[in-house]
C-alpha positions as CSV (number, residue, x, y, z in Angstrom):
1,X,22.5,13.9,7.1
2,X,23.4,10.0,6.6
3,X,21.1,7.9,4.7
4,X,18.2,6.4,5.9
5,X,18.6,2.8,5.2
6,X,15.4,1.8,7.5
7,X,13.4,3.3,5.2
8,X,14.6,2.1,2.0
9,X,14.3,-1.2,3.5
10,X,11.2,-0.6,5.6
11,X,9.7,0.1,2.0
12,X,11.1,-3.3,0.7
13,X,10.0,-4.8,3.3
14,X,6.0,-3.0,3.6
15,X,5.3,-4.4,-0.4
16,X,7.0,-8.0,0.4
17,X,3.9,-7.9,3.2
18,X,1.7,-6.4,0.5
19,X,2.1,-9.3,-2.1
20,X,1.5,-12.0,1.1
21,X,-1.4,-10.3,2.2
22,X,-2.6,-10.6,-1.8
23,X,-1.2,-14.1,-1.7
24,X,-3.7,-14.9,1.3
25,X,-6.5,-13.5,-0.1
26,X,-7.0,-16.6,-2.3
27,X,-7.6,-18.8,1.0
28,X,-9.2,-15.9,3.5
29,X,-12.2,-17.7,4.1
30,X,-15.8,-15.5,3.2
31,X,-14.3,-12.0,1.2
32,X,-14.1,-11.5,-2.1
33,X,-11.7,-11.7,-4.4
34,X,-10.9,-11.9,-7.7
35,X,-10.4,-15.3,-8.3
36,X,-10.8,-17.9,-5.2
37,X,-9.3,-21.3,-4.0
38,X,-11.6,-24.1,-3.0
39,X,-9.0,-24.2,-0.2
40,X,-10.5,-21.5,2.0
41,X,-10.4,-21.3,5.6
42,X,-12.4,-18.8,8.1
43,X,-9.5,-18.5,10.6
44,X,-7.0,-16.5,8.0
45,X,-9.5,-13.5,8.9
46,X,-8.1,-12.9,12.0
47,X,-4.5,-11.9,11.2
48,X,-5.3,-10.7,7.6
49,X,-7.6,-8.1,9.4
50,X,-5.1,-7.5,12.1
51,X,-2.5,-6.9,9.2
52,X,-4.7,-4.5,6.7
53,X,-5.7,-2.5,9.1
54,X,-2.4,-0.8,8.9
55,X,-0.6,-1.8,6.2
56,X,-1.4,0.6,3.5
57,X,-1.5,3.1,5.7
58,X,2.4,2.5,6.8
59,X,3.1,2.4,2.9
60,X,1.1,6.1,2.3
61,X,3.3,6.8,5.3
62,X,6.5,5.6,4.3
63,X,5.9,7.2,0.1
64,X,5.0,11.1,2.5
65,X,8.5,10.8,3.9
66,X,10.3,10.2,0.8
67,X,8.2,13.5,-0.8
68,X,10.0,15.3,2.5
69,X,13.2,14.3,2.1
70,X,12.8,14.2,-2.2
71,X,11.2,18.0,-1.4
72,X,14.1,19.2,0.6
73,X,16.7,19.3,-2.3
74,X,14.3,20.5,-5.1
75,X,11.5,22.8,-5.7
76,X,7.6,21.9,-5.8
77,X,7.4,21.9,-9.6
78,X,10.1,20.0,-10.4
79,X,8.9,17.0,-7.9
80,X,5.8,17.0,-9.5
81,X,6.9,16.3,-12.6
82,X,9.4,13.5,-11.7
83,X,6.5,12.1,-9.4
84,X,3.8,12.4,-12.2
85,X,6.2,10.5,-15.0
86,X,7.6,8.0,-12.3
87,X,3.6,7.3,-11.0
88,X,1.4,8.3,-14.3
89,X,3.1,6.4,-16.8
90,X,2.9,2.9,-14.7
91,X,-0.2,3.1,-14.1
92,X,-1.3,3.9,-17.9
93,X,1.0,0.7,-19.4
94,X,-0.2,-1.4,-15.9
95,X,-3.7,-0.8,-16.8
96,X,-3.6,-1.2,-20.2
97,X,-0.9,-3.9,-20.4
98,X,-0.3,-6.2,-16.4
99,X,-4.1,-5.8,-15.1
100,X,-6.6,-7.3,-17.9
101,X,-5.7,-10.3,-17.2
102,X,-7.2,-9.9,-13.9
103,X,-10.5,-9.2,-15.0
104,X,-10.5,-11.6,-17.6
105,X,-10.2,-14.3,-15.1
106,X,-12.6,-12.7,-12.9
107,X,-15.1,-12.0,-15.6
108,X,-14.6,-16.2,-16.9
109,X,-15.3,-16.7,-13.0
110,X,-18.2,-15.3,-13.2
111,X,-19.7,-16.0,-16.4
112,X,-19.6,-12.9,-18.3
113,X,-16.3,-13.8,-19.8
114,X,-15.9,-16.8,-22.0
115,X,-12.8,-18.1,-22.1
116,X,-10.0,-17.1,-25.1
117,X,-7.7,-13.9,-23.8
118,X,-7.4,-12.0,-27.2
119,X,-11.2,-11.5,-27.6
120,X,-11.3,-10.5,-24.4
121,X,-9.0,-7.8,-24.8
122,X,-10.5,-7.0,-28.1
123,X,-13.3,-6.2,-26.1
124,X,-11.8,-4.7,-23.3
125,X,-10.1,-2.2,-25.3
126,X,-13.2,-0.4,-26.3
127,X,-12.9,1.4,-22.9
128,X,-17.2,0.1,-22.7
129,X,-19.4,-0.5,-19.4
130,X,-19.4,-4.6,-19.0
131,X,-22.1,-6.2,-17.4
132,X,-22.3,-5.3,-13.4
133,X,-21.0,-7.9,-11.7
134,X,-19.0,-8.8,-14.7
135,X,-15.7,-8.1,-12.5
136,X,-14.5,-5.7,-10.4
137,X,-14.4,-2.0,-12.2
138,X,-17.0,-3.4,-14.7
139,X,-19.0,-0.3,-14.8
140,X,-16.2,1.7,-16.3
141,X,-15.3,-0.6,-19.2
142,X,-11.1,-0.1,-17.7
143,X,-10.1,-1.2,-14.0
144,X,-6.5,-0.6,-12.0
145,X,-7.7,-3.1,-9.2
146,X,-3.8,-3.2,-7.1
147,X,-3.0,-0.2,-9.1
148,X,-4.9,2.2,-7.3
149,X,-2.0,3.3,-4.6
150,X,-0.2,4.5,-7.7
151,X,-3.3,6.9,-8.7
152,X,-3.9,8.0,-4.9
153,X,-0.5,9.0,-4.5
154,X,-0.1,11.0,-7.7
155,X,-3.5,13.0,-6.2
156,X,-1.4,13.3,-2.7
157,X,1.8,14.3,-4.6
158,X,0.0,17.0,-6.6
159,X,-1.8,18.4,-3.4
160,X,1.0,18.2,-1.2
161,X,3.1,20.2,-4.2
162,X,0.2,23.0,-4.4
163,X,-0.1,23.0,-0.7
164,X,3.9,23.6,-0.2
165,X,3.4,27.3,0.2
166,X,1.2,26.6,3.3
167,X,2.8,23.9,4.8
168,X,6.1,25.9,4.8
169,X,4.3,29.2,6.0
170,X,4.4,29.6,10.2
171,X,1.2,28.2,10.3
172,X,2.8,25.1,8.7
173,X,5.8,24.8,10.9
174,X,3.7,25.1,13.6
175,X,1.8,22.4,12.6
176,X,4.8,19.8,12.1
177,X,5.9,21.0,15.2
178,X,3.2,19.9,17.1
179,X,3.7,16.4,15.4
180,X,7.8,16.2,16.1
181,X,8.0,17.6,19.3
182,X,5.2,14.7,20.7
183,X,7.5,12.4,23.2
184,X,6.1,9.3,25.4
185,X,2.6,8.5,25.7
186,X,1.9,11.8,23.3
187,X,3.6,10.1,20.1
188,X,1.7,6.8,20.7
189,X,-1.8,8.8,21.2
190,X,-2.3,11.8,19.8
191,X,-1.3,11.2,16.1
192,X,-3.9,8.5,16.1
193,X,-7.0,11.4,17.0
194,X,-7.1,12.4,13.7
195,X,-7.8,9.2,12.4
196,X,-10.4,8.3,15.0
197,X,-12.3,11.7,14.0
198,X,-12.1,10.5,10.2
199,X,-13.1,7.2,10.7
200,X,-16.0,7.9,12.8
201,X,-17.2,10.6,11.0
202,X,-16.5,9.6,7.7
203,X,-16.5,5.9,7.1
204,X,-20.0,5.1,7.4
205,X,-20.4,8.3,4.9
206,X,-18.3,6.4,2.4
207,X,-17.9,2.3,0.9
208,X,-14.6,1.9,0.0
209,X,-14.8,2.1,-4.1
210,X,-11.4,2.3,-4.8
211,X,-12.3,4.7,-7.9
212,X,-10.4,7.6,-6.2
213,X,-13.4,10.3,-6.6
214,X,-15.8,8.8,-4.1
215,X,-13.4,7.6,-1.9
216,X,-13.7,10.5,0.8
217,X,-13.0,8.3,4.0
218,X,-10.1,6.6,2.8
219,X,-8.6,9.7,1.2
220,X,-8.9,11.5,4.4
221,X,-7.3,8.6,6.1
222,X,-4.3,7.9,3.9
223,X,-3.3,11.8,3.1
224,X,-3.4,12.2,6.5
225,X,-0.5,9.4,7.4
226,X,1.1,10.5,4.2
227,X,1.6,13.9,5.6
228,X,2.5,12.6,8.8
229,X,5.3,11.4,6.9
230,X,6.2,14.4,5.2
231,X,6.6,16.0,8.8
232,X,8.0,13.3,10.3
233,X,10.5,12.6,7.4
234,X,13.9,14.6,8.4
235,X,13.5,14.9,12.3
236,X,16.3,13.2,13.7
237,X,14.9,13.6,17.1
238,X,11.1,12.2,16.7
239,X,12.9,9.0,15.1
240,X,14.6,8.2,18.1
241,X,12.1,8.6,19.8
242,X,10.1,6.3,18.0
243,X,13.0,3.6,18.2
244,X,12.8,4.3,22.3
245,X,9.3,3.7,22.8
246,X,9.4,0.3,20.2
247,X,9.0,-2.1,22.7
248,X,5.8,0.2,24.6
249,X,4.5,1.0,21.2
250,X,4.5,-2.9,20.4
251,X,2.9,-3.8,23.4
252,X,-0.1,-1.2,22.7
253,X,-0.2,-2.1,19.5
254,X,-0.9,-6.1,21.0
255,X,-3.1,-4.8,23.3
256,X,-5.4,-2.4,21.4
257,X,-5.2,-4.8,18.5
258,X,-7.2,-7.6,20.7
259,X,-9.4,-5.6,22.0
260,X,-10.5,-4.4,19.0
261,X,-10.7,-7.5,17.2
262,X,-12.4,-9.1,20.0
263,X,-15.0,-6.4,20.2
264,X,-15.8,-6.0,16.3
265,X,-15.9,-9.9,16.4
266,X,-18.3,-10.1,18.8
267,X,-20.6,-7.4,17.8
268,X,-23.7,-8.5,15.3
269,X,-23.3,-6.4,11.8
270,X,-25.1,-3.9,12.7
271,X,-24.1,-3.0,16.3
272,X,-25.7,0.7,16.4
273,X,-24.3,4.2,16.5
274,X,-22.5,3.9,19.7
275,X,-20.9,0.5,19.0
276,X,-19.4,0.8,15.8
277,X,-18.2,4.2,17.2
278,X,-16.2,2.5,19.9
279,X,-14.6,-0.2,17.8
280,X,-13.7,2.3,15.1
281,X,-12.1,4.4,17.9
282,X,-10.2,1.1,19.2
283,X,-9.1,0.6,15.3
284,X,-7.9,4.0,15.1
285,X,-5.6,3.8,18.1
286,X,-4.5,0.4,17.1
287,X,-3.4,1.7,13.7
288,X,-1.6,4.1,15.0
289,X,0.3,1.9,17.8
290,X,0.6,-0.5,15.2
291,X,3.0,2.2,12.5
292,X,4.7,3.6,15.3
293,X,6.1,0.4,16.5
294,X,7.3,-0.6,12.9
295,X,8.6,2.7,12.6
296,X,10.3,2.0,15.9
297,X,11.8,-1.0,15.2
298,X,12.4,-0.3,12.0
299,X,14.7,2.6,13.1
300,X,16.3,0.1,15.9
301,X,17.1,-2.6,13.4
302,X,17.3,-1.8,9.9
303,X,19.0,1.8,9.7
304,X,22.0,-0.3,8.0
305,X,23.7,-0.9,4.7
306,X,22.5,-4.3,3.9
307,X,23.8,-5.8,1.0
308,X,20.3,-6.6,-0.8
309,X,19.2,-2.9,-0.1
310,X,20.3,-1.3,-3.5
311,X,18.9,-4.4,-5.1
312,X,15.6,-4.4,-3.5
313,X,14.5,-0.4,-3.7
314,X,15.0,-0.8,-7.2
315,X,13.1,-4.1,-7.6
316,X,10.3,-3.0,-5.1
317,X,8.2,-0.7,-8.1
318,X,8.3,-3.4,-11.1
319,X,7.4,-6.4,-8.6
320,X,4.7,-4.0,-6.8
321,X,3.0,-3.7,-10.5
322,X,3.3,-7.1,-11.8
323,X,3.0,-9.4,-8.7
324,X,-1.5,-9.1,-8.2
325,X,-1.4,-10.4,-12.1
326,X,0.6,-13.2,-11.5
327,X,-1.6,-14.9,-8.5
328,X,-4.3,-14.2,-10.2
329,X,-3.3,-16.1,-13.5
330,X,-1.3,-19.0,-11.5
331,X,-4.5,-19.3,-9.2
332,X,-6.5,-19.6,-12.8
333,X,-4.0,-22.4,-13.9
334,X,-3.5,-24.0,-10.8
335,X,-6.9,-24.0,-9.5
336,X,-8.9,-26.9,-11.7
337,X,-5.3,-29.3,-10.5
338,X,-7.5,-30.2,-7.3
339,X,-3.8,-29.9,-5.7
340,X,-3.9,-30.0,-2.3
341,X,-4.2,-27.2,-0.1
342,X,-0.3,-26.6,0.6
343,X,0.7,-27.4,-2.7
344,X,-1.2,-25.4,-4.0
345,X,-1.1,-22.3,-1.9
346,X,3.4,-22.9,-2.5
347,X,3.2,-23.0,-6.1
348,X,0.7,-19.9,-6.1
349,X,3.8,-18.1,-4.3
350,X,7.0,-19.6,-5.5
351,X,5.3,-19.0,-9.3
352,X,4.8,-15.5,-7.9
353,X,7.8,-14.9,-6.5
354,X,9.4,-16.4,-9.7
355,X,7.3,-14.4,-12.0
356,X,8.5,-11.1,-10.5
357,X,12.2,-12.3,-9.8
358,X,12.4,-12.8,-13.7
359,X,10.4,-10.4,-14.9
360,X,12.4,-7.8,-12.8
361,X,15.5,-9.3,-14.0
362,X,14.4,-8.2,-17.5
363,X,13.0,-4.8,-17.4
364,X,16.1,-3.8,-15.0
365,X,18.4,-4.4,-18.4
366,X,16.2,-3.1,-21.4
367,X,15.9,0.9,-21.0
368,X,13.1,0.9,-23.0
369,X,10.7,-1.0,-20.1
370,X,12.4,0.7,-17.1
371,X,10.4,3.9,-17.4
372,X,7.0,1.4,-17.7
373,X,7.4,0.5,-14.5
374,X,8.8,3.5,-12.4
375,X,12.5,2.9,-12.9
376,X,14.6,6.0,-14.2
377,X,16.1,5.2,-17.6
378,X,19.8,4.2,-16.7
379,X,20.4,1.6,-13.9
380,X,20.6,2.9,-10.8
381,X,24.3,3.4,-9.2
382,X,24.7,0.8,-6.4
383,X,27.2,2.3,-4.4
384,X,26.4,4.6,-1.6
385,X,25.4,7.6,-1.3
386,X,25.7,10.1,1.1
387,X,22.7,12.2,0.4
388,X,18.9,10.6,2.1
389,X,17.2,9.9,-0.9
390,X,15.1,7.1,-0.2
391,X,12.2,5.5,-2.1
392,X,11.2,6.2,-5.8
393,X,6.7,5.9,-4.8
C-alpha cells in the first residue's frame, strides 16, 4: 500500500484551522476566553460555531487512523509505549513550561494575578488551588488549557491498545465491517447515529470541563470518531467512496449545517426536552456530513506528494503546543496599543505564526528539545517512503 499523503496533509492542514479558530476567539463576540480584545464582534459566532462543531472531532478522527495504520506493523505494547513518550512527555514540559503564561495573563485579567511573571510562577509551582475564578483550571493549582487533546488521546491510545484483543476478535471485524462496507446515503447517515444517541443522551448529563475525568459526553463523542478512524484507516474501498460522494456529502453538510444553526439560533436558552433534542440531532448529522466531505475531498485533492508535506508533519506537533501561548501573550502586549481592529487582529497572527515558524525552526535542530515536543530524537528522513505511516498524534 502507497502512502497516504491526504492524511499527512489533512492533519497539517486540521491544526492550521485549529490555531485560526484560537486566533478568532480573541474577537468572537460574547464567549470566554482567556484573554479578550476590545475588538469583538457578535457575527464571528456564526462560522466559529459552524467550524467547532466538527473540527476536533475530524482531528480525534484523523490521530484513530494513524493508530490503525501505526498498529498494523507493530504490536499493542509496543505502540503504547511510543504513543505514551511521544504524548506524555509534551504534555508534562507544555504544562509545566509553554501554558503558565496563559493563566498568568488570565489570572492579571482578572485580578487575582498581579503583574511580574517569575512570582507568578513561584507561586504556580506549588501545584496549590488559586482563587475560583482566578483562571481557567484554577481549582487544581496546574492547568493544560489547549493541551488537553494530548491527555485525551493518550486515554484513547491506552484503551484502544487494551481493547485490541476485542476489536480484532470476529465480533470486532464484524463491527468494522459494518462501518467499511456502508456505500451512498448509508456512509453519510448511519455513522452519525452514534453520535446523535451520545449527544442526546449524554450532553445535558455532562458540562464540558475539559479535566478529562468528568468529561463523559465528550469522551463518548471523540473515542467514538477516533475509532471510526481506526476502522476506517486502511480500507482502500470506503475511501473512495468517500472521495465519490464529496460533492453530496458537501452539500448535506451545507444543508444540515443551516438548519441547525438556524434552529439553535432561534430557540430561547432553554427550549425544553424536545427542542434541544431536535437540534442536537441536526448537530449530530451535520458533524458527521461535515467529516465525511473533508475526508472526501481530502482524498480527491490532497493524496499527493507535495513539496511542504515532509516539512509540515514534522512541524504540525511543536507548533500545535506552542501556538495558544503565543496569542495569548501577543494579545497581552498588543492589547493596551488601542490598535485598530485589523491591525491588531494581523499582528496577533503574523506574531503567531512567526513565533511558531522560529520556534520550530529551533527545536527541529537541537535533539535535546525534539522529544519535548513529540518529535523523535534524530530529524526525520525527508525522502519518501513507501510504507503509510502517517501522523506522529
Amino acid at each position: 500500500m502507497t502512502r497516504r499523503h491526504d492524511i499527512d496533509a489533512l492533519r497539517a492542514l486540521a491544526f492550521a484551522l485549529l490555531i485560526l479558530y484560537h486566533w478568532g476567539m480573541l474577537y468572537v463576540g460574547d464567549w470566554d476566553w482567556h484573554i479578550k480584545s476590545p475588538h469583538t464582534t457578535d457575527w464571528l459566532q456564526i462560522p466559529m460555531l459552524a467550524v467547532n462543531r466538527w473540527r476536533m472531532s475530524l482531528i480525534f478522527l484523523i490521530s484513530g487512523a494513524s493508530a490503525g495504520f501505526l498498529l498494523a506493523r507493530g504490536g499493542g505494547l509496543s505502540f503504547l509505549g511510543k504513543r505514551t513518550w511521544r504524548l506524555l512527555l509534551p504534555l508534562v514540559f507544555g504544562m509545566l513550561v509553554i501554558v503558565p503564561v496563559q493563566p498568568y495573563v488570565q489570572g492579571i485579567g482578572t485580578g487575582y494575578v498581579t503583574p511580574g511573571y517569575l512570582d507568578f510562577l513561584a507561586r504556580y509551582y506549588q501545584f496549590r488551588p488559586w482563587p475560583a475564578g482566578a483562571f481557567d483550571g484554577d481549582t487544581s493549582g496546574l492547568t493544560w488549557n489547549h493541551l488537553w487533546y494530548l491527555a485525551y488521546l493518550w486515554t484513547y491510545t491506552v484503551v484502544l491498545a487494551l481493547a485490541l484483543p476485542l476489536l480484532r476478535s470476529n465480533g470486532g471485524l464484524w463491527l468494522q465491517r459494518r462501518l467499511t462496507c456502508l456505500r451512498g446515503w448509508a456512509l453519510l447517515l448511519l455513522p452519525a447515529l452514534p453520535i446523535a444517541i451520545e449527544t442526546v443522551t449524554l450532553q445535558g448529563r455532562f458540562e464540558d470541563t475539559g479535566d478529562l475525568v468528568h468529561d463523559g459526553y465528550r469522551n463518548a463523542l471523540y473515542f467514538t470518531v477516533f475509532l471510526y478512524g481506526f476502522w476506517l484507516a486502511r480500507d482502500v474501498a470506503v475511501w473512495d467512496e468517500l472521495a465519490r460522494l464529496r460533492r453530496r456529502a458537501l452539500g448535506w453538510a451545507a444543508g444540515l449545517c443551516v438548519a441547525y444553526l438556524g434552529l439553535a439560533l432561534s430557540l430561547p436558552d432553554d427550549p425544553g426536552t424536545v427542542w434541544q433534542s431536535i437540534v442536537w440531532t441536526l448537530r449530530s448529522f451535520y458533524v458527521w456530513a461535515a467529516i465525511a466531505a473533508v475526508l472526501g475531498w481530502s482524498k480527491a485533492w490532497l493524496d499527493r506528494p507535495f513539496p511542504w508535506l515532509g516539512w509540515a508533519n514534522e512541524a504540525v506537533y511543536p507548533w500545535y503546543v506552542l501556538h495558544q501561548s503565543l496569542i495569548v501573550l501577543l494579545a497581552y502586549w498588543l492589547i493596551p496599543l488601542h490598535l485598530p481592529a485589523g491591525l491588531e487582529a494581523l499582528a496577533v497572527l503574523a506574531g503567531t505564526v512567526a513565533g511558531c515558524w522560529l520556534g520550530f525552526a529551533l527545536i527541529r535542530r537541537l535533539p535535546p528539545l525534539r522529544p519535548l515536543f513529540g518529535l523523535k530524537w534524530a530529524p526525520r528522513d525527508a525522502s519518501p517512503r513507501p510504507a503509510v505511516a502517517p501522523v506522529a498524534a
